[in-house]
N, CA and C of each residue as an Amber inpcrd file, in Angstrom:
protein
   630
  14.4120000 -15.5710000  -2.3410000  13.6240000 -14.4820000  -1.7740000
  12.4350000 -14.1800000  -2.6920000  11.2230000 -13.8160000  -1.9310000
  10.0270000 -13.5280000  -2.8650000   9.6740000 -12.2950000  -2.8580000
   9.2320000 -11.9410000  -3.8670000   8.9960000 -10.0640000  -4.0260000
   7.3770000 -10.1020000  -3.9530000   6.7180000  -9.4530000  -2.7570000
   5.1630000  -9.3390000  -3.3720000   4.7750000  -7.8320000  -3.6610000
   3.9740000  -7.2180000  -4.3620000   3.2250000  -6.3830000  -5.0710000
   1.9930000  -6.6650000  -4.5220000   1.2880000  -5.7410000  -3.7320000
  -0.1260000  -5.5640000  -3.1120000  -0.8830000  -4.9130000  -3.9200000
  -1.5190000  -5.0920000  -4.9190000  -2.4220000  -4.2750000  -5.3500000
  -3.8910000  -4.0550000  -4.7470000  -4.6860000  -3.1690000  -5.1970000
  -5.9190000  -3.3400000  -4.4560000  -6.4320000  -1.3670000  -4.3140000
  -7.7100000  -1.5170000  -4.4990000  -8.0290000   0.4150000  -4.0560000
  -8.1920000   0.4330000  -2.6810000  -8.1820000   1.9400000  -2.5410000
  -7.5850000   2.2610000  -1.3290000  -8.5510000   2.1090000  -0.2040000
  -8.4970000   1.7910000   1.1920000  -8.9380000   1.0320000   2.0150000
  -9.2520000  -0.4460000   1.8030000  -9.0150000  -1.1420000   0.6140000
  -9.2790000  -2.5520000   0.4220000  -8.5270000  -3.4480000   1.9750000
  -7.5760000  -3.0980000   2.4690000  -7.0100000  -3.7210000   3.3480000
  -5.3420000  -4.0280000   3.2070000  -5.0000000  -3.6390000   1.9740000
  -3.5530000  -3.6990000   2.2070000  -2.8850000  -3.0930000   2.8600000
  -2.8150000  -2.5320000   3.9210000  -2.1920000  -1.6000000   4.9890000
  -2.3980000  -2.6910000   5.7400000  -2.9430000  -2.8540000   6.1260000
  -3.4710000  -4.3360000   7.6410000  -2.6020000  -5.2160000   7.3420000
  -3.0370000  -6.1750000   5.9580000  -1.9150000  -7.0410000   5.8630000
  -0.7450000  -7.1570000   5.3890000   0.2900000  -6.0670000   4.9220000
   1.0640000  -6.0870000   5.0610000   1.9010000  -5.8670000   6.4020000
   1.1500000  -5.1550000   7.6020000   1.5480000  -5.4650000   8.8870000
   1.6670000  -6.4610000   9.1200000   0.7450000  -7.0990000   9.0320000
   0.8710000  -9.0590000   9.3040000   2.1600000  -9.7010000   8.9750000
   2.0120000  -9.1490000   7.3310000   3.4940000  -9.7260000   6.9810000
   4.7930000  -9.3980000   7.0710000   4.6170000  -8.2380000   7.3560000
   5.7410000  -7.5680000   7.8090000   6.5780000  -8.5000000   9.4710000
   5.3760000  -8.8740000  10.0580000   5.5690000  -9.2750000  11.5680000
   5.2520000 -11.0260000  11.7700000   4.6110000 -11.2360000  10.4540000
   4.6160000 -12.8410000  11.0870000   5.6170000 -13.6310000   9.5230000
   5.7050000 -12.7510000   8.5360000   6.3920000 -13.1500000   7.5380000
   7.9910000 -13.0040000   7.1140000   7.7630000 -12.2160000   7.7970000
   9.6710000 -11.3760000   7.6950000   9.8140000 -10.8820000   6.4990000
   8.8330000  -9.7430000   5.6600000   8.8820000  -9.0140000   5.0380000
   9.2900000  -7.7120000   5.3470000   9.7650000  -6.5660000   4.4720000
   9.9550000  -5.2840000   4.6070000   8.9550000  -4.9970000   3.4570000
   8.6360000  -3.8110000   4.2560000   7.0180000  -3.1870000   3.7890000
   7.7780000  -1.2680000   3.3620000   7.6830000  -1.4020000   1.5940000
   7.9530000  -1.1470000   1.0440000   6.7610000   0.6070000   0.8900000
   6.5390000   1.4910000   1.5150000   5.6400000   2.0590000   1.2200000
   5.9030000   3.6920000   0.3060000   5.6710000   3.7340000  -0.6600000
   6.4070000   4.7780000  -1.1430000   6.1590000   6.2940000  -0.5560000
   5.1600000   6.7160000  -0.3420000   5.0140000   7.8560000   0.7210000
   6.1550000   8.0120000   1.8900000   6.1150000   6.6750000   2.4990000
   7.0890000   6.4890000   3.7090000   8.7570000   7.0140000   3.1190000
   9.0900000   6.2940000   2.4130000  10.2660000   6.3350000   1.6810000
  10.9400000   7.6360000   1.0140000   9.8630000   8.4490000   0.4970000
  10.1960000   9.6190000   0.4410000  10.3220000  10.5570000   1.0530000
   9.0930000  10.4480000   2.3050000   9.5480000  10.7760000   3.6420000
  11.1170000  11.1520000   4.4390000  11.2770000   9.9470000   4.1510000
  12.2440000   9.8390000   5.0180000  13.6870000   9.4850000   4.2130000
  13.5970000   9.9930000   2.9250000  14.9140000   9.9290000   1.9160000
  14.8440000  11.9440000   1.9450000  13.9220000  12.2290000   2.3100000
  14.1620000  13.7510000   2.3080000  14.3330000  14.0370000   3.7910000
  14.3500000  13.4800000   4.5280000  14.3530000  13.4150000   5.9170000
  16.1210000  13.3090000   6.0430000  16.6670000  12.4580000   5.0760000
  18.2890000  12.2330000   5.1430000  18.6840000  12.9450000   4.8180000
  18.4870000  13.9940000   3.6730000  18.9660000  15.3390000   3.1630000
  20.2270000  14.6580000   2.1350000  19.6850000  13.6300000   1.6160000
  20.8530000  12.9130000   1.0130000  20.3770000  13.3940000  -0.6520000
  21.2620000  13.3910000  -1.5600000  21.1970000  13.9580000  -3.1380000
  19.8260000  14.0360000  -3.7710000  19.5490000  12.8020000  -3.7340000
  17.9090000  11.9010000  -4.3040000  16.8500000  12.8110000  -3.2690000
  17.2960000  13.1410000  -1.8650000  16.3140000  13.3910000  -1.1500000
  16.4770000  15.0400000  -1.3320000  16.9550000  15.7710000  -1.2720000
  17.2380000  17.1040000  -2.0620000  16.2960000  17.1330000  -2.9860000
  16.4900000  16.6710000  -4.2490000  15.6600000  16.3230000  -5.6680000
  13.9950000  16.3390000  -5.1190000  14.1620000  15.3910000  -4.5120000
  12.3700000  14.7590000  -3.7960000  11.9520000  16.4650000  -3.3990000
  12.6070000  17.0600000  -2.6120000  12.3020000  17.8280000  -1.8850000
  11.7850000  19.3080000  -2.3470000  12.9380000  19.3400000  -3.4620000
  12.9210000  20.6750000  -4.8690000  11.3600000  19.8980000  -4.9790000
  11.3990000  18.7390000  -5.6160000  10.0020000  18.4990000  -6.5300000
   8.5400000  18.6960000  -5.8160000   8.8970000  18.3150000  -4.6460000
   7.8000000  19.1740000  -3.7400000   7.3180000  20.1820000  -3.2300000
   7.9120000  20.3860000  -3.0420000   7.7650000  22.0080000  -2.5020000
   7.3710000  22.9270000  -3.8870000   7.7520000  22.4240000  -5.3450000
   7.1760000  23.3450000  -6.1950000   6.0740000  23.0130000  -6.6830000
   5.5270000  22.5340000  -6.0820000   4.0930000  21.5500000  -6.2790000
   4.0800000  20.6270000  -7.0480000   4.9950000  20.3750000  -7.5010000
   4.7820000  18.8080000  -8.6040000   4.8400000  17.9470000  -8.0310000
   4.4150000  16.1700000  -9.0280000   4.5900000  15.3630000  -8.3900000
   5.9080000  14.6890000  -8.5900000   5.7560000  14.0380000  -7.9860000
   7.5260000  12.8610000  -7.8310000   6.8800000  11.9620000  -9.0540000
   8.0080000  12.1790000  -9.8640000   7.7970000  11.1970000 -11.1970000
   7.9790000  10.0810000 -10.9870000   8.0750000   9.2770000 -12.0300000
   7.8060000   7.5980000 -11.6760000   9.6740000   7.3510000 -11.6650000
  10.5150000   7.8340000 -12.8400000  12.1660000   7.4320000 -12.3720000
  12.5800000   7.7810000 -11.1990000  12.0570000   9.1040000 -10.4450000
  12.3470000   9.5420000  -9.1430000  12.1890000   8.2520000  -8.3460000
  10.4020000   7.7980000  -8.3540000  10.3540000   6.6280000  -7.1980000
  11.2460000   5.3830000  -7.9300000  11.3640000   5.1020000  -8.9720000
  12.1230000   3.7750000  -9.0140000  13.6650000   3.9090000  -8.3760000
  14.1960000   5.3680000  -8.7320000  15.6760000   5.2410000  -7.9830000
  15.5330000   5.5930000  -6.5710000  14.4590000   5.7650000  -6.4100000
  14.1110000   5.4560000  -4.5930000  14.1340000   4.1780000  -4.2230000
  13.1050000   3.5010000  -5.4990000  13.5680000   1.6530000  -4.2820000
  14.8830000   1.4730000  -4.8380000  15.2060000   1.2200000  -5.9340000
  16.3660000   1.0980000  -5.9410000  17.3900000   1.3840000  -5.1970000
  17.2920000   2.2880000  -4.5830000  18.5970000   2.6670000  -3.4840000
  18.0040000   2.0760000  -1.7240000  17.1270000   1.6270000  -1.7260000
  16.4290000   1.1660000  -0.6240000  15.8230000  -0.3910000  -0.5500000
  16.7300000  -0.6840000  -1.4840000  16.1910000  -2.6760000  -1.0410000
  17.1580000  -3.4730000  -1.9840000  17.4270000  -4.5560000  -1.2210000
  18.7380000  -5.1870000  -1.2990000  17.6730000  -6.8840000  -1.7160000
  17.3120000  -6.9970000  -2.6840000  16.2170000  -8.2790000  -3.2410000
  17.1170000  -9.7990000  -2.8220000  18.4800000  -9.7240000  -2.9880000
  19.1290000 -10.6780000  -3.0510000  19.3110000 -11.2280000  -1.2840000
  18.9710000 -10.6380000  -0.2940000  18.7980000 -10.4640000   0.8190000
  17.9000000 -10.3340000   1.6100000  16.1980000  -9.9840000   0.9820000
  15.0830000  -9.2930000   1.5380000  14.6730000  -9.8500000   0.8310000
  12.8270000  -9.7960000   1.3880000  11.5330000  -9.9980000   0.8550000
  10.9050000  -9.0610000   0.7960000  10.3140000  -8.0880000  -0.2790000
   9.5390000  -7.0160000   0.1250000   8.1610000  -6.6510000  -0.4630000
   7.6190000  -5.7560000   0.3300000   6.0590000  -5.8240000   0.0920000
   5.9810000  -4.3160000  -1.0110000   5.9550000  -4.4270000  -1.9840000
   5.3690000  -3.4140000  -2.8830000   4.1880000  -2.6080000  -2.6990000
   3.4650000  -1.5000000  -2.2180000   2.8400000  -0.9400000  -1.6550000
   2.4930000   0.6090000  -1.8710000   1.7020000   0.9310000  -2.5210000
   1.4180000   2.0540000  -3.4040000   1.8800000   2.1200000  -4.6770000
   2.8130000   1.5890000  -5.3130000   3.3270000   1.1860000  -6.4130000
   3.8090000  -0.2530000  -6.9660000   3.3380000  -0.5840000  -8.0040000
   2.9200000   0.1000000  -9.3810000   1.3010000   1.1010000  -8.8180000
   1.0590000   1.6450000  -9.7240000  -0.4680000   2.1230000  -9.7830000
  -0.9040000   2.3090000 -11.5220000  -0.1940000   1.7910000 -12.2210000
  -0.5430000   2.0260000 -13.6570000  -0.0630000   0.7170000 -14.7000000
  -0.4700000   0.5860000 -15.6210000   0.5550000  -0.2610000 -16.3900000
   1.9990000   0.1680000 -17.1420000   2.2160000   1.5280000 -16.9110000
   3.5360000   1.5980000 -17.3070000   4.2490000   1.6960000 -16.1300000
   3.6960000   1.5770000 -14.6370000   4.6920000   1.7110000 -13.5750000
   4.9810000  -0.0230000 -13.6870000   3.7840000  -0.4130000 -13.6150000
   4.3740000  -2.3560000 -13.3060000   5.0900000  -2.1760000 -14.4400000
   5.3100000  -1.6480000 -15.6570000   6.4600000  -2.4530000 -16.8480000
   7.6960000  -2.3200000 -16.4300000   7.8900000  -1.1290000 -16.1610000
   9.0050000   0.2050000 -15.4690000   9.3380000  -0.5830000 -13.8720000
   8.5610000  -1.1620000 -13.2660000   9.1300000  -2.0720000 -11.8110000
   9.8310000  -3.0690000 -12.3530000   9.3690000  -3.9120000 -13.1630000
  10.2110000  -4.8220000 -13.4920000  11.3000000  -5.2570000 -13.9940000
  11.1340000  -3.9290000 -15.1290000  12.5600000  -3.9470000 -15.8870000
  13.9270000  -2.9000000 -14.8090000  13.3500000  -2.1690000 -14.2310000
  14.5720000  -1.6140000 -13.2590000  14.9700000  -1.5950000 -11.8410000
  14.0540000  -2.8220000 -11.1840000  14.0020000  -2.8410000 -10.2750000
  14.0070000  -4.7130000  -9.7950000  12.8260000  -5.1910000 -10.2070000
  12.2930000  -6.4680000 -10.0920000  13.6920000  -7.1510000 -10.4660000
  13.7800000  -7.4450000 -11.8200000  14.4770000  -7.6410000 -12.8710000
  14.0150000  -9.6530000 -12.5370000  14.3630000 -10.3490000 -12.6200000
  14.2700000 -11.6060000 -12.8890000  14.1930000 -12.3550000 -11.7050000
  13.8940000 -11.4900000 -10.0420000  13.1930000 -12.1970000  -8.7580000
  12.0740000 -11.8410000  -9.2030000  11.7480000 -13.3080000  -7.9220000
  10.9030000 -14.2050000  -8.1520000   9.6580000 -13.1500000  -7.2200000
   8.5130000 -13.2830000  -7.5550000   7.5960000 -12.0530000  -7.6970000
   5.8670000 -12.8050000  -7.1560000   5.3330000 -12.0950000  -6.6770000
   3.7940000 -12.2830000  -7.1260000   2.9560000 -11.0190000  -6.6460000
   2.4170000 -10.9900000  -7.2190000   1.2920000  -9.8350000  -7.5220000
  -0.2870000 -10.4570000  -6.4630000  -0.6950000  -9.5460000  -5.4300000
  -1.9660000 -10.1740000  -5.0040000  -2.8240000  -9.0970000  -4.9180000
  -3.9430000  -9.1390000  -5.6280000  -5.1110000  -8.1390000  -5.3300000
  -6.3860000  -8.4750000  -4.5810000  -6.6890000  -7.4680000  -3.8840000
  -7.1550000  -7.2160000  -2.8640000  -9.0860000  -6.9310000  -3.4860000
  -9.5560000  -8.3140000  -3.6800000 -10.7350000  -7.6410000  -4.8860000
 -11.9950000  -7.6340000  -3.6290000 -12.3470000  -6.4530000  -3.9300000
 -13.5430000  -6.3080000  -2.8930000 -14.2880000  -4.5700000  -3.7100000
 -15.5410000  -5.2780000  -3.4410000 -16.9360000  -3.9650000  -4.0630000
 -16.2400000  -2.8000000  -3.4270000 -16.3400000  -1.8420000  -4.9090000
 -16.3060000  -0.6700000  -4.4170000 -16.9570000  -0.2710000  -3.6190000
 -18.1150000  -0.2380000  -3.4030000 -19.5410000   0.5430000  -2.5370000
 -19.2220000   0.1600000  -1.3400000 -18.1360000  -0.7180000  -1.0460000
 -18.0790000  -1.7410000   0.6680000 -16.9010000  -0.6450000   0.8630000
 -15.6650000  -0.3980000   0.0060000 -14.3490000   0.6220000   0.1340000
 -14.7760000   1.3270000   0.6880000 -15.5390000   2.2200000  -0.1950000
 -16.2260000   3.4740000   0.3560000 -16.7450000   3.7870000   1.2440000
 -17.5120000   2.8380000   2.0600000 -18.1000000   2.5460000   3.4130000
 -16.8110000   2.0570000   4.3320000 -16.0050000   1.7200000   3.8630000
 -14.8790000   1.5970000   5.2350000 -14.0100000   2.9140000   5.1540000
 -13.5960000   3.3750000   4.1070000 -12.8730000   4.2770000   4.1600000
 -13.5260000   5.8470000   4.9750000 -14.5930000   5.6530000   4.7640000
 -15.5060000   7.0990000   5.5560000 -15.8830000   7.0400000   6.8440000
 -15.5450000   5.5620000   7.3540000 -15.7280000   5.2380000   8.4450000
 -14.2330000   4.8310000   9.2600000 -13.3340000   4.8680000   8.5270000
 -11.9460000   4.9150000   9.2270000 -11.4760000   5.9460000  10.0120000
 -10.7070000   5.4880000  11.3710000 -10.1180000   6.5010000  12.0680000
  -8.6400000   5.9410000  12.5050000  -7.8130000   6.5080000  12.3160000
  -6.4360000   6.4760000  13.1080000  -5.7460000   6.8420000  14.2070000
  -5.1710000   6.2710000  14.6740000  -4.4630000   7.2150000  16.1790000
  -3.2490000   8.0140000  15.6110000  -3.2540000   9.1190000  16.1760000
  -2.4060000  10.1100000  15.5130000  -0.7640000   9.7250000  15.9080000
  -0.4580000   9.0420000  17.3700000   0.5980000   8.3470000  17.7840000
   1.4540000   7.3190000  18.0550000   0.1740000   5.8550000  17.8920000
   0.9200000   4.8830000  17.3930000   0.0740000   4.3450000  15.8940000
  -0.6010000   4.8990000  15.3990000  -0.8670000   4.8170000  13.9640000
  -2.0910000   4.0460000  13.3190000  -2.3400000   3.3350000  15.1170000
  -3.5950000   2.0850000  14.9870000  -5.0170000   2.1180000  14.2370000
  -5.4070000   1.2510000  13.2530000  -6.5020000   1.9820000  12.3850000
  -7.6660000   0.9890000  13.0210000  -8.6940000   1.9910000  13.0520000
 -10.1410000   1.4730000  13.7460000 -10.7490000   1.9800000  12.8400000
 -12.7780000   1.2110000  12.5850000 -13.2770000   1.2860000  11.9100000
 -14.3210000   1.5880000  13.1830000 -15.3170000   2.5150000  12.3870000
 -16.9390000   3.0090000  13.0660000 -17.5730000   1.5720000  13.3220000
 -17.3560000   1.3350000  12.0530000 -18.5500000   0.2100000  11.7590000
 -18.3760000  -1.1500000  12.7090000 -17.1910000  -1.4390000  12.6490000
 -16.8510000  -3.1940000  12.9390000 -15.4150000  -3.3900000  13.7190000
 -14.6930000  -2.3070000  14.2220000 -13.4260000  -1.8280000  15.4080000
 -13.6090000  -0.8060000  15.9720000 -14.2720000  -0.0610000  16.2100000
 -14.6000000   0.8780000  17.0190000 -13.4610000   1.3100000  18.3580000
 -12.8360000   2.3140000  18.7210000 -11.9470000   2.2660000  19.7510000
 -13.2320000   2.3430000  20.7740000 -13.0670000   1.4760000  22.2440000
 -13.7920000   0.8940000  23.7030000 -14.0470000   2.7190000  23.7330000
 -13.1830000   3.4760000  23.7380000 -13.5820000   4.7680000  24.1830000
 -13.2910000   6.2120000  22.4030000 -14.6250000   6.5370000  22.7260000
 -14.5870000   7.8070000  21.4650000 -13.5060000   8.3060000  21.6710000
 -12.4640000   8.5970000  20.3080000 -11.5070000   9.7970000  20.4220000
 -10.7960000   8.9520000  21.0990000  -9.9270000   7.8030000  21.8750000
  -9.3380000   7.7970000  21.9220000  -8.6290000   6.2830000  21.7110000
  -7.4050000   6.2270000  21.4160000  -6.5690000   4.6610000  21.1540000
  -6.7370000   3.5640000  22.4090000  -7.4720000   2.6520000  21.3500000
  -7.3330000   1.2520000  22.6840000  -5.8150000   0.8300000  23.6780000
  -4.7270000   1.1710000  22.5000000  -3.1310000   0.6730000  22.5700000
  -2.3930000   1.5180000  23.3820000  -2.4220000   2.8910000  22.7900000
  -2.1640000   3.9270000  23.3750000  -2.1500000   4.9820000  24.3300000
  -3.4650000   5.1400000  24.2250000  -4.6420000   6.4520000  24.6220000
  -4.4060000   7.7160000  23.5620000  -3.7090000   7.4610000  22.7920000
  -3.4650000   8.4370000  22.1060000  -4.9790000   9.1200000  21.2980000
  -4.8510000  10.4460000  20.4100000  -5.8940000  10.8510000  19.4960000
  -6.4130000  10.4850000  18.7000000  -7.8230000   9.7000000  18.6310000
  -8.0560000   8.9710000  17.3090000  -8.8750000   9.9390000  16.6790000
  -8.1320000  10.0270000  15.1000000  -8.9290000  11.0810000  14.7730000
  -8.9040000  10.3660000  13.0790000 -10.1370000  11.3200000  12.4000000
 -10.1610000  11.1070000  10.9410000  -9.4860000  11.9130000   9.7630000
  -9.1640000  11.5650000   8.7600000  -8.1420000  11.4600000   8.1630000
  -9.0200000  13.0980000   7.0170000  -7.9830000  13.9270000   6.9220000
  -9.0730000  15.2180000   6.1950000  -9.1860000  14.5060000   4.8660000
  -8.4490000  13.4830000   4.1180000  -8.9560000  12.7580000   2.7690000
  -9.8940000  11.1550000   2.8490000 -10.2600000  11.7170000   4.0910000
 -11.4040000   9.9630000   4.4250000 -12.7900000  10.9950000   4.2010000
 -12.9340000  11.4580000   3.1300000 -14.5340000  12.1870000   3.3360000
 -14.7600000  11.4060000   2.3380000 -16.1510000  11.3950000   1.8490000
 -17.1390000  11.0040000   0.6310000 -16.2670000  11.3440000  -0.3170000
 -16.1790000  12.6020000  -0.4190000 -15.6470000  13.4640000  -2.3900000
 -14.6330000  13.0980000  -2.4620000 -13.7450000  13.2680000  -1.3590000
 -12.2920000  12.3780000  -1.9570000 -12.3680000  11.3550000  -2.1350000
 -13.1650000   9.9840000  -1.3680000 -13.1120000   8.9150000  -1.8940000
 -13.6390000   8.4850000  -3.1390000 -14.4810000   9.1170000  -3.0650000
 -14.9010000   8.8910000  -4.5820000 -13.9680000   9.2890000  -5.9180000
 -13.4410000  10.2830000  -5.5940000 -12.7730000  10.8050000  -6.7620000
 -11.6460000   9.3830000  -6.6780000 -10.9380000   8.9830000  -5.7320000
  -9.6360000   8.2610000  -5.6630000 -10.3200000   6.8440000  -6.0360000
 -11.3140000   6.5750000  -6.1910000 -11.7180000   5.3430000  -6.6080000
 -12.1210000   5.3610000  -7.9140000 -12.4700000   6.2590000  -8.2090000
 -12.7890000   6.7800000  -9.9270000 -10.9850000   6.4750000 -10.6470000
 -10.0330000   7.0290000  -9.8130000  -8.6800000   6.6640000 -10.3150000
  -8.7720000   5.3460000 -10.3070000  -8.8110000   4.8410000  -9.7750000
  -8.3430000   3.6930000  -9.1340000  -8.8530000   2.6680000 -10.5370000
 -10.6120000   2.7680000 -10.3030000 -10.9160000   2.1380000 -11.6000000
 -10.4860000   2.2560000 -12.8570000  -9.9110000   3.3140000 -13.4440000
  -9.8610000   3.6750000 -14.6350000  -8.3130000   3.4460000 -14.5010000
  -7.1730000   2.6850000 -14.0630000  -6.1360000   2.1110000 -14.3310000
  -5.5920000   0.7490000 -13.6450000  -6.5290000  -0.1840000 -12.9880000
  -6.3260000  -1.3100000 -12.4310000  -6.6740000  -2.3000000 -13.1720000
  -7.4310000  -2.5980000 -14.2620000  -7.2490000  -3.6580000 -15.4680000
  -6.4030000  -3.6640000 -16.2330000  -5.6680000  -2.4750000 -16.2480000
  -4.5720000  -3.0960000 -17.5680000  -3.4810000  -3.3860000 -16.6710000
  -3.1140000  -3.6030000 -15.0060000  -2.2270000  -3.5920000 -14.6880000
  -2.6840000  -5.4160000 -13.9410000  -4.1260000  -5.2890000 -13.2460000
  -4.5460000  -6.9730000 -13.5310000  -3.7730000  -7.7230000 -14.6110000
  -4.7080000  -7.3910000 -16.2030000  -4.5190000  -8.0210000 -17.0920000
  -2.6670000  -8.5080000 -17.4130000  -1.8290000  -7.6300000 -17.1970000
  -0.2210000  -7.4530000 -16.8250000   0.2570000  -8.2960000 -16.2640000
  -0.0960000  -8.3820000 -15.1500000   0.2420000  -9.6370000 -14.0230000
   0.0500000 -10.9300000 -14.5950000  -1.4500000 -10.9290000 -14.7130000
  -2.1360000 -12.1190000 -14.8560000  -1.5140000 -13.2820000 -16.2830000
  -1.0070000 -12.0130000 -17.3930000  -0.2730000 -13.0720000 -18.5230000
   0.9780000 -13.2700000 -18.0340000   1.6080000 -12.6530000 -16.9330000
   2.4590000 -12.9720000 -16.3690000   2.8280000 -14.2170000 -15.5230000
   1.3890000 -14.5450000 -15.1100000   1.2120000 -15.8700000 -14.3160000
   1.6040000 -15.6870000 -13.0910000   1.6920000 -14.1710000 -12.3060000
   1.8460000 -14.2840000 -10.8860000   1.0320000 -13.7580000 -10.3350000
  -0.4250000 -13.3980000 -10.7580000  -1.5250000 -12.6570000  -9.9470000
  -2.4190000 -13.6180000  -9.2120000  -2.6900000 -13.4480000  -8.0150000
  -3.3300000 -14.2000000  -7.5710000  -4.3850000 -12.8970000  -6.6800000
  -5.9730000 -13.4630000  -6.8530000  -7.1190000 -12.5340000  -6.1040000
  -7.5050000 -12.9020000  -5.2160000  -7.4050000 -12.4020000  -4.1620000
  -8.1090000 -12.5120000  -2.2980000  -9.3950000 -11.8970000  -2.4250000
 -10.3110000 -12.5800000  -1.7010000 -11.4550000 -12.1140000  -1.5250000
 -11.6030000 -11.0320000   0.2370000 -10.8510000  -9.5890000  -0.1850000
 -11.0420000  -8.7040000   0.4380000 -12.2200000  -8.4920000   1.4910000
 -13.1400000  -9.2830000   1.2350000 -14.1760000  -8.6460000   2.2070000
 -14.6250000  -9.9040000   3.3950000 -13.7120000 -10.4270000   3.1360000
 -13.4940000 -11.1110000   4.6650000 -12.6770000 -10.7180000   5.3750000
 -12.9270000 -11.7470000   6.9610000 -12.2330000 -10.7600000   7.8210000
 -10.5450000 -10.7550000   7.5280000  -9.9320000  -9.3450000   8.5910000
  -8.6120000  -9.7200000   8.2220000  -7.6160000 -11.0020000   8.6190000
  -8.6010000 -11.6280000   9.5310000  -7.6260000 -12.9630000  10.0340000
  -7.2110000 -14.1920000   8.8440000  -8.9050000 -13.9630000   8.2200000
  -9.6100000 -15.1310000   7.3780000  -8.3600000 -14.6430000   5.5770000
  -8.0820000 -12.9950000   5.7340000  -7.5640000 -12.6320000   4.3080000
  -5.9100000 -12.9950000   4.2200000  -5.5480000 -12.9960000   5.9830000
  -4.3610000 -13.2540000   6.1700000  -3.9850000 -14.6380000   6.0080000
  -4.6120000 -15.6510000   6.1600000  -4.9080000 -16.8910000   5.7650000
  -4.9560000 -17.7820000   4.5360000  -5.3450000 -16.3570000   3.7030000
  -5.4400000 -16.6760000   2.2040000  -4.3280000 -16.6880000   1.7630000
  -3.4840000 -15.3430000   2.3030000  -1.9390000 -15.2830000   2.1050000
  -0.9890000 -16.0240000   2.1090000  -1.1650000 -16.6880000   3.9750000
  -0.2690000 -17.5620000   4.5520000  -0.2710000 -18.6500000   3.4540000
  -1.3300000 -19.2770000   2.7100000  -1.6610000 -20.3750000   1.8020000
  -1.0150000 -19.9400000   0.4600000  -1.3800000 -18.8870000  -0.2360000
  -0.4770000 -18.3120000  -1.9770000   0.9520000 -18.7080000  -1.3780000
   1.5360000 -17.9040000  -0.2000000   3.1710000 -17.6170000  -0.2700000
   3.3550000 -19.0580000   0.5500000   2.9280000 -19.5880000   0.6220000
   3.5050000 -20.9510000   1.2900000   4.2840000 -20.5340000   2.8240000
């Protein structure tokens, strides 16, 4: 079984293709937002904990999310897509040693100009009911406001403005080389050229994972 790790800033396209792989690869798509979601959604011990930690405004620490995947993926059985995490170099050290442990792994980043992110991300819209993401620029839904799939509400996201993106890409830069550099002496990073299309990026994939 192969473990992948999506890295990449936000709107680069890892949401898209891990759908892909999720559906043409037979991956489970690992998303940590989702997961906590819905581990507090079970009202189960861990999800209690999640729930205290939210509601008092803090964030969910990094042992919180590791004994989240940990209790949510079976490696010896599954393939899964890593997805919002790592985001630092002490989360990739901390994935590996309590989670990863000695499966077989690769790391793929998603390298594409900031200034292009920023222009997709301000131009992204979602359907509020089956989840479908369209772009202003280059997917446009046939009708304003509403889902090609669905008909559902396509609407924009209140953290798809300018100031937030910018600020989340300012993160983004200032902790994605030491977690590159991580991988890379590791010998499992491999870089997609993000700013092609998604058929052409899915392609790149199908070719790394064999």
């Amino acid at each position: 079984m192969k473990q992948v790790i999506l890295l990449g800033a936000p709107g680069s396209g890892k949401g898209t293709q891990a759908k892909l792989m999720v559906s043409e690869l037979n991956f489970n798509h690992l998303s940590t937002g989702d997961l906590l979601r819905a581990e507090v959604a079970k009202k189960s011990d861990l999800g209690n904990r999640i729930s205290d930690l939210i509601n008092s405004g803090a964030l969910v620490d990094d042992d919180t999310v590791l004994e989240l995947l940990r209790v949510n993926i079976d490696l010896a059985n599954g393939q899964y897509i890593f997805d919002g995490f790592p985001r630092n170099i002490e989360q990739a050290k901390a994935l590996d040693k309590e989670v990863l442990g000695s499966a077989e792994s690769k790391a793929l980043y998603f390298d594409l100009d900031l200034s292009i992110i920023k222009e997709r991300i301000i131009n992204r819209r979602s359907c509020r009911d089956c989840g479908n993401i369209y772009n202003l620029l280059i997917s446009a839904p046939g009708k304003d406001g509403v889902c090609d799939s669905c008909g559902g509400e396509v609407y924009q996201r209140r953290d798809d403005n300018a100031e937030v993106v910018e600020n989340r890409l300012n993160v983004f830069k200032s902790t994605i080389d030491p977690v590159l550099e991580y991988y890379r002496g590791k010998g499992i990073l491999t870089s997609l050229d993000a700013s092609l299309s998604p058929d052409d990026v899915s392609t790149q994939i199908h070719d790394i994972l064999g």
